[in-house]
N, C-alpha and C positions, 0 to 999 in steps of 0.2 A: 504494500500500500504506500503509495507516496506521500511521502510529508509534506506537512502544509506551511506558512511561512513561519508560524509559533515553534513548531516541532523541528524547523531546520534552526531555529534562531539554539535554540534549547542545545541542541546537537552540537553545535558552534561554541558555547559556556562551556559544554561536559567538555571538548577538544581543547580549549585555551587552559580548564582547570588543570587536566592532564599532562599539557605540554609544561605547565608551570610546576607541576610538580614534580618533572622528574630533575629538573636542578637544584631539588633537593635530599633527591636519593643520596644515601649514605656512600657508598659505593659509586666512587666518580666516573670508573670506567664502565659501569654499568650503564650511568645515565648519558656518557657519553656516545655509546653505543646506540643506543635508545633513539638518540636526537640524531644521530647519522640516518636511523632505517629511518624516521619517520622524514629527514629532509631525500633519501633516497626516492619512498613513495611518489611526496611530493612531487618531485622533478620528474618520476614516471608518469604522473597523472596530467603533470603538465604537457608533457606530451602528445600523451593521450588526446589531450583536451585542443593540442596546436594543431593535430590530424585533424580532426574531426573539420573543425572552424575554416581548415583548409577546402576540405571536402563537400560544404553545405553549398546543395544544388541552386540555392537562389543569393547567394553573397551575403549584398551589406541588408536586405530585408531579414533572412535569417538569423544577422550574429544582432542587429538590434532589440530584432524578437528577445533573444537570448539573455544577451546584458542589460534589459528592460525586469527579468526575474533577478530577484533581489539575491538570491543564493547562488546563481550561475554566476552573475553581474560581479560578484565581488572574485569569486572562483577566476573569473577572467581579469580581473586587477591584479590577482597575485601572481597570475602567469604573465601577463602584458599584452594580455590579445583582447582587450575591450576597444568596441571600435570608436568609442568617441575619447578625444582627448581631454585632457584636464580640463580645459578652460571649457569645451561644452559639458563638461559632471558638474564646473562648480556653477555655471549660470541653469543647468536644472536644479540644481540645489536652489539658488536661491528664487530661482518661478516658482520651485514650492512653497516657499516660506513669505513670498509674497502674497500666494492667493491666499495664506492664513491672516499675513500679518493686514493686507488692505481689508479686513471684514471686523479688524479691532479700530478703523483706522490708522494704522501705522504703515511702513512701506519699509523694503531695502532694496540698498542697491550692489552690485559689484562695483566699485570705485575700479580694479586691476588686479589683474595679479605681477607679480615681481617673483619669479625665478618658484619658491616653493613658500610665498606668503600669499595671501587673498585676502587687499584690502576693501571692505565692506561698511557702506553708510545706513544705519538702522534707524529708523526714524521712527519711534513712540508713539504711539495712538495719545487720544487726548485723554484718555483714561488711564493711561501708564500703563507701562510694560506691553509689549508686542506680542501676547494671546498664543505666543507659541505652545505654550506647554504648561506644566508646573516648574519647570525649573525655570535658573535664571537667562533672560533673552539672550546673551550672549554666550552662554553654555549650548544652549539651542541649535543656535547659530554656527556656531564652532562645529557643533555634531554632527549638522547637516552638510555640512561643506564638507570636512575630512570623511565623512562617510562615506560621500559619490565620488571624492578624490584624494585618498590615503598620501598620494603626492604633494600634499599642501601642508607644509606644517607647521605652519601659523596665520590665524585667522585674525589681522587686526580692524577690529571693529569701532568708528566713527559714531556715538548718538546723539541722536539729535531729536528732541522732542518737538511734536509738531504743533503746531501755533491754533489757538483754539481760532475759529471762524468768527469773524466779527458780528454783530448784531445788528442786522439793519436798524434797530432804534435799540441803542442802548440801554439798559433795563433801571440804571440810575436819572437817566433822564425821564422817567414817566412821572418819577416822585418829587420832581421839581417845582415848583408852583412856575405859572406860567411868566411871571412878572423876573425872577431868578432864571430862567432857562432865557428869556429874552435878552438877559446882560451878557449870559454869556455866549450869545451867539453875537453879540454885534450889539 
């Protein structure tokens, strides 16, 4: 049965917990050993994986299909055969996090990237914080950029709060008597 995105996400924890544990195997040459076969597999599956992507009867539709699945998609960052480059993973990154952040009010932008940083301007809704998530906006942010592109590793973030809309009759001037509102307009 194939797993769904939870059950690969899950599968991925149990592999990181494992791979972190064996540098603490008591027995160095054990764990040494350990971390050779699994970078052995690796570089088998990478393979594997460079065939295939060779072989797909319809090209760049198929490998998009592919790096569009969140578990292949990354599977293909670790081998280098994802077909869009950084700077298109970091601006889907952040089309995501725009159509989240413009529905709090807020917007971002990519200002650039520079070499393996991705400068980025966040602009706060008028009710604070940018509705990404529960965490904080620019942990968010960070996540989502180095997510689509492990290549970036540092995300410096610009904010900027945005300006509440002005009131076509300002709400202090109703409470004016009329004689006071007349001085101060002229």
């Amino acid at each position: 049965m194939p797993w769904d995105d939870e059950e690969a996400r899950r599968h991925v924890l149990r592999l990181d917990e494992l791979l972190a544990a064996l540098d603490g195997l008591p027995d160095h040459a054990a764990a040494a050993r350990a971390n050779d076969a699994v970078q052995a597999l690796v570089d088998l599956y990478g393979e594997c994986l460079r065939r295939i992507m060779g072989q797909l009867a319809d090209g760049a539709e198929a490998e998009r299909r592919l790096a569009a699945d969140e578990l292949v998609g990354h599977l293909l960052l670790v081998h280098d055969l994802h077909p869009d480059p950084v700077a298109a993973r970091v601006e889907a990154a952040i089309a995501e996090l725009r159509s989240v952040l413009r529905r709090k009010d807020g917007d971002i932008e990519l200002l650039g990237l520079d070499g393996a940083v991705a400068r980025v301007r966040l602009t706060e809704g008028s009710g604070g914080g940018c509705g990404c998530s529960a965490e904080p906006p620019d942990a968010a942010v960070r996540d989502a950029v180095m997510g689509r592109a492990p290549e970036i590793e540092q995300v410096e973030i610009e904010t900027v709060r945005a300006s509440k809309p002005q009131a076509l009759i300002p709400v202090d001037s109703l409470f004016r008597s009329p004689v006071t509102a007349g001085r101060a307009t002229g």
